[in-house]
Steps between C-alpha positions, in 0.01 A plus 500: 500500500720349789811624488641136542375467175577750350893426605437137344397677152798733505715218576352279182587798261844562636498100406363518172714804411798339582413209302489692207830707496658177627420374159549867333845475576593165406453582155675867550843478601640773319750709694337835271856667452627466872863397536704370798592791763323768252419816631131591614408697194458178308217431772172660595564624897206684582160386580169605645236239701122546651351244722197434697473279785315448877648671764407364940682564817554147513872369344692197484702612768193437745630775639340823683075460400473750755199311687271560161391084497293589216718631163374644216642449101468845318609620182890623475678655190851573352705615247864577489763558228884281514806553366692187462852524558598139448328136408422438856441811617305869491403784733128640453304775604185382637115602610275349685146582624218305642280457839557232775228442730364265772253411797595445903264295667676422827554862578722572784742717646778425253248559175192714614382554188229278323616587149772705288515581133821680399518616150825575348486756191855465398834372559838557378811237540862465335503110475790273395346195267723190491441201265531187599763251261323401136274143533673414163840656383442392137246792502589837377137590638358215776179514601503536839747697719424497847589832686532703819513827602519753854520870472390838709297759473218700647124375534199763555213356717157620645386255756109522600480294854125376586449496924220430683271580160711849432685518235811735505751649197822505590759768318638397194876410576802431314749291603791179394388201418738224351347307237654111452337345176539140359369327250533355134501655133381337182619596185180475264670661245788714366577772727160459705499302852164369688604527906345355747635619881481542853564833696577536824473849648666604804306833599608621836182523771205717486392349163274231661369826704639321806746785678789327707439192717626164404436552140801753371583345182188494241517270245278432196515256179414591137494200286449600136517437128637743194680549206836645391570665176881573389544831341689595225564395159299144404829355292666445807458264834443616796800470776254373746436204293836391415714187562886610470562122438267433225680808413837373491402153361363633166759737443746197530237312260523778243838537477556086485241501232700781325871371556365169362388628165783687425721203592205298279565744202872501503521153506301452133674781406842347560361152334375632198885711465663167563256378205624702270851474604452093476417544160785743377735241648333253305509751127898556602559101438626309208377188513611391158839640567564686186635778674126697423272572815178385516379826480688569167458190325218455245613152392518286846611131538842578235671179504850541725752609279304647195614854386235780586424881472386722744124388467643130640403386104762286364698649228553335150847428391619504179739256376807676415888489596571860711883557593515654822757764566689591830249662761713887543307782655584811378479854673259611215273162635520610855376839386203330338461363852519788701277733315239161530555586854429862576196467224351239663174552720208311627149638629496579857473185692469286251705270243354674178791653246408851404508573113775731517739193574451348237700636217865459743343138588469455158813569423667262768286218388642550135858481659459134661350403198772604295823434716324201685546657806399367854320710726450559878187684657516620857153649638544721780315733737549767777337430853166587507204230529523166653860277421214286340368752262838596391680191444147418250498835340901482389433169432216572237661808340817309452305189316269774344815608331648162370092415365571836312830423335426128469167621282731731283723176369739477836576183613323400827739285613801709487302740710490527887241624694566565879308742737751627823175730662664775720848270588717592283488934485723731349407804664349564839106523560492783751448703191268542228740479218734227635139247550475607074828404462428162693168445255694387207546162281871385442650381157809264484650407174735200443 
């Protein structure tokens, strides 16, 4: 097949190839664990690549044919192995071997030979790759990268010279050559690039078989088509393939995404608290003003003025003439008061009376029954929780008190419910016992 063809059909593939990662990595544009300025063991950096390709003595250069008019295309290999040390760059170890051959038919003085074939059975060259910027930074992985590299090494040739109908072998040699390569990589799929690329090969003379003369710098092109594998561990991307901006983009995508629910979360978490806190604002009033919370009172809508008991349920009167006597508090009263006091105790937190209050609560509710006594109740708390919480919580133990008394026969209305929070402390809060001594409920006789 003509090799002019046979360029066209590589070309088409590259094409097609292309094509399809293109659209591969539209719908793939995971970052696979990478983060912004990570080191490279979150990346795959080695890789191996073979290739096959036509190799002639003529180059894009147009430079130094040596008088051959007539060029041949034979077969030319490679393989190499890279270690990438960044995105954009990697140095690789790599071989090359082949045969270059071609006709002379204007010999003359400068070329007197009528053909050469030099074969080349290895070479060996420390090459530094450099990739060119992304096509599309919103890529981890684009699909094509093109790429250039130039190294040195050492390149072993036999030349066989045809003169005059002899042929003659020269010695195998071994000698520098700088090898400049260019070209493009496709990424056809994770961790696997096609390449398609030109090398040219700067060999020093005597490989066209042509000693001295005008012709001291031999030259010869390989153009060529492979494939590159990454190494290592299949989880991870390979370095080569890599967009640091993609990179950095998703990262900052992430941790938007993730800032943004927890500020989402917080937010109906904070709504559905004020909820609740809406609607113990709302038990706390009295909206029939009987002096019974709505909370407390079982009997709601009591006409203004109507005597109640601690349930909000009006009270029935009977009709009998009561002399009242002089209000006097007695020390023996107080006592009744006091021991109310240090018996008193709610469940932690909450407004609830514990059993083992009742007896001295008792005890004071008989005593404004019988003496007619009035009665002030001052909730109070030490400094821990929100002023918000506190200021309810006093609030709701103190009422919880007077809805106690008031059930036992007290009179609501000669009783006073007030909640202080942590404003009004007897003791300090640095300690453990002066906050209990801050946690207490206040009783004022008069």
């Amino acid at each position: 097949m003509n090799i002019y063809y046979k360029k066209t059909a590589l070309l088409a593939l590259a094409g097609m190839i292309g094509a399809t990662s293109f659209a591969q990595e539209r719908n793939n544009s995971s970052i696979e664990g990478t983060t912004p300025l990570g080191s490279a063991q979150q990346y795959r950096t080695w890789s191996i690549g073979i290739g096959a390709g036509a190799t002639s003595l003529m180059n894009i250069a147009k430079f130094n044919t040596a008088g051959y008019d007539k060029l041949d295309w034979n077969l030319g290999y490679n393989a190499y192995i890279k270690k990438q040390i960044s995105p954009s760059f990697g140095i690789k170890a790599q071989y090359f071997g082949g045969k270059v051959g071609g006709t002379n038919e204007s010999i003359g003085t400068a070329n007197p030979h009528s053909s050469f074939e030099t074969k080349t059975p290895w070479s060996a060259a420390i090459s530094g790759e450099f990739l060119a910027a992304n096509t599309n930074w919103r890529f981890f992985n684009s699909f094509i990268k093109p790429y250039a590299a130039i190294g040195v090494g050492a390149l072993n040739f036999e030349t066989m010279t045809t003169t005059g109908g002899t042929e003659m072998k020269a010695e195998k040699q071994t000698k520098l050559y700088v090898p400049v390569d260019l070209g493009l990589k496709f990424a056809v799929a994770k961790g696997i690039n096609f390449e398609l690329g030109y090398q040219l090969n700067w060999a020093n003379q005597d490989f066209d078989g042509i000693q001295g003369g005008q012709y001291k710098n031999d030259l010869f092109s390989y153009a060529h088509a492979g494939i590159e594998l990454a190494l290592g561990n299949s989880s991870k991307p390979a370095l080569n393939n890599s967009n640091p901006v993609a990179t950095l983009v998703n990262d900052y995508n992430v941790k938007y995404d993730d800032l943004k629910a927890q500020n989402d979360a917080l937010s109906a978490k904070n709504q559905a608290l004020q909820s609740q806190l809406d609607g113990l604002s709302n038990d706390l009033k009295d909206d029939d003003g009987d002096g019974v919370a709505n909370k407390f009172d079982k009997c709601p809508g009591t006409p203004t003025g109507t005597p109640v008991d601690g349930a909000g349920c009006p009270i029935v009167v009977k009709n009998e003439t009561k002399i009242v006597e002089k209000v006097v508090v007695t020390e023996a009263d107080r006592q009744v008061v006091d021991e109310a006091i240090k018996n008193l105790e709610f469940d932690l937190g909450k407004s609830t009376i514990r059993s083992t209050s009742f007896p001295s609560l008792d005890r004071v509710a008989a005593l404004l029954i019988e003496k007619n006594f009035s009665l002030k109740l001052a909730g109070h708390t030490d400094n821990t929780g929100s002023m918000k919480t506190n200021l309810r919580l006093s609030k709701e133990r103190a009422e919880a008190v007077k809805s106690y008394l008031s059930g036992k026969g007290a009179n609501p209305s000669r009783i006073e419910a007030t909640g202080y929070g942590p404003n009004q402390p007897i003791a300090t809060n640095a300690t453990a016992e002066g906050r209990q001594q801050n946690r207490r409920v206040e009783f004022t006789i008069y």
